[in-house]
N, C-alpha and C positions, 0 to 999 in steps of 0.2 A: 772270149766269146761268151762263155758263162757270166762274166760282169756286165759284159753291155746287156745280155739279156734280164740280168737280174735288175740290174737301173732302169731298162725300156718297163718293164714290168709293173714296176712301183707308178711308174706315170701313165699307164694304162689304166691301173687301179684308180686313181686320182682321179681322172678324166673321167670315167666309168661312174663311179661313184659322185661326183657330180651331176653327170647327167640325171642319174638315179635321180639324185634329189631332188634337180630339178625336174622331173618329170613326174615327182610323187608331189611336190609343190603346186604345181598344176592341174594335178587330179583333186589334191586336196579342195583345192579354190573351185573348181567346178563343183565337189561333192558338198560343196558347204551351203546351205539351204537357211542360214542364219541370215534375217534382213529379207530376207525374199520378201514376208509378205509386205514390209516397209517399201522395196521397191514399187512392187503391183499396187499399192495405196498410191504412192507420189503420183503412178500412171493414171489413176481412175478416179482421182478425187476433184480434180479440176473441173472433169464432165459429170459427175455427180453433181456438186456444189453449185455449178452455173445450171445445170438444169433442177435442182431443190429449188434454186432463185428464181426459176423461170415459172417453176409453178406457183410459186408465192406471190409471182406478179400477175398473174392472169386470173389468181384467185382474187387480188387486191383490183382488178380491173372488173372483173364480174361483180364485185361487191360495189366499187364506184356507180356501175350502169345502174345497176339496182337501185341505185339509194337515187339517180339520178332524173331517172324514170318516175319512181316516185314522190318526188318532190316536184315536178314538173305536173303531175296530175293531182297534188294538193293541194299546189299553188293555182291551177286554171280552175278546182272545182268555186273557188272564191268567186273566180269570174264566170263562171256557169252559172253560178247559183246566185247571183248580183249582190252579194256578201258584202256588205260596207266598207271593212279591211280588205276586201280585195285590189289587185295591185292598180294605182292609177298610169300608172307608164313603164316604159322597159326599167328603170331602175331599180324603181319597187317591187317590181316584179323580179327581177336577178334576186335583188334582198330576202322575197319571200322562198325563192331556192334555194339559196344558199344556207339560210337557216333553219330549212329542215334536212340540207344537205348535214350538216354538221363540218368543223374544222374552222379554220380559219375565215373570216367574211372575208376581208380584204385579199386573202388567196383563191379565194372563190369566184370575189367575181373579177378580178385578174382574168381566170382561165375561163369564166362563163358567157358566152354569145348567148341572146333570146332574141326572140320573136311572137308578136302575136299579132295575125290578121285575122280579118272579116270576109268569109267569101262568100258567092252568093245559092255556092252548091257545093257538095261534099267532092262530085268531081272535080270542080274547080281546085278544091283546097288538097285531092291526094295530087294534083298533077304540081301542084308548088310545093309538095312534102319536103322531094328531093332537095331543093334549093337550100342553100346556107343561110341561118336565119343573119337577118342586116340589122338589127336592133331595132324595128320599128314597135309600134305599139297600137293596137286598135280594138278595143274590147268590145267593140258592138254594141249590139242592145240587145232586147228580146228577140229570143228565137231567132239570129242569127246566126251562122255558121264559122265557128272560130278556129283556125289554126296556129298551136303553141306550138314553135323550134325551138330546141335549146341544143348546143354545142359544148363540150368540156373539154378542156385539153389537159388530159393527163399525163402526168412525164413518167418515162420509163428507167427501169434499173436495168436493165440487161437488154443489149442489143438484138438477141436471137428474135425477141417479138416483133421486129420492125418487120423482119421480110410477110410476118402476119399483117400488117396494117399498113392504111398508106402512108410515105413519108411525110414527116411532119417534122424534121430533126429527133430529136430525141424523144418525141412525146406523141400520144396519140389521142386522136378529137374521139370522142365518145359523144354520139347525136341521141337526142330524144323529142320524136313527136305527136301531138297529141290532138286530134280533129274530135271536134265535141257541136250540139247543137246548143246555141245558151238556151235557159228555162224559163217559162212564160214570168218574172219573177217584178214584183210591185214592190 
């Protein structure tokens, strides 16, 4: 009986002693704080980085409008002011946009819609603001009343901006409009 106990014993210890291990193994793995912060990076850098993008693109869209805006009121002051280089039709006119837009011409007016009517009163021309310019062209004369559309469609890098804009696939129309009286001009 002393034998069997003395043999059941060593394999008590065995068992015992494993478990041990294994359960200082498992403390170890939990205590070990090495890579953590490499995890919490993998988790947070995705939403970082798409929203870094997103603000690069709304900055890159407020810089578009701007520039777009003002080349729409550079190009109609030609035609305010009966300028000789002023634009004689939608084309010329896209043209005179575009290259104070800066970038590509042939990307520009790709993406660029204009418009210019003749109305016969400012109410007339805010209640057709809304409308989408159709490409027409009519510079008036003296002292008429001119309303410049112009349309861009700007393509986006990151999808989170859409639910901001309406759909357009992957891109968003950036409008500018400009109601002017033309100037008594000989």
């Amino acid at each position: 009986m002393i034998c069997n106990r003395l043999l059941v014993q060593p394999r008590q210890t065995i068992v015992m002693f494993r478990m041990t291990a294994h359960i200082a193994r498992v403390r170890a793995f939990c205590d070990d704080a090495r890579g953590a912060t490499a995890v919490e990076f993998a988790l947070i850098a995705p939403v970082l980085f798409f929203s870094l993008l997103s603000l690069l693109e709304i900055g890159m869209l407020t810089m578009v409008s701007t520039n777009l805006d003002a080349a729409v009121v550079e190009a109609a002051r030609k035609i305010r002011t009966g300028q000789s280089d002023g634009a004689a039709s939608a084309s010329s006119f896209e043209d005179q946009v575009c290259g104070v837009m800066g970038g590509s011409l042939s990307d520009c007016r790709d993406r660029l819609i204009v418009s210019v009517q003749k109305y016969s009163a400012f109410a007339n021309a805010n209640a057709a603001a809304a409308a989408q310019p159709s490409g027409q062209f009519d510079k008036g004369g003296q002292n008429d009343i001119i309303l410049v559309k112009a349309n861009y469609n700007w393509p986006l890098i990151t999808p989170f901006l859409l639910s901001a804009y309406p759909r357009n696939g992957m891109q968003v129309t950036l409008s500018s409009r400009f109601a002017f009286k033309n100037e008594p001009f000989e």
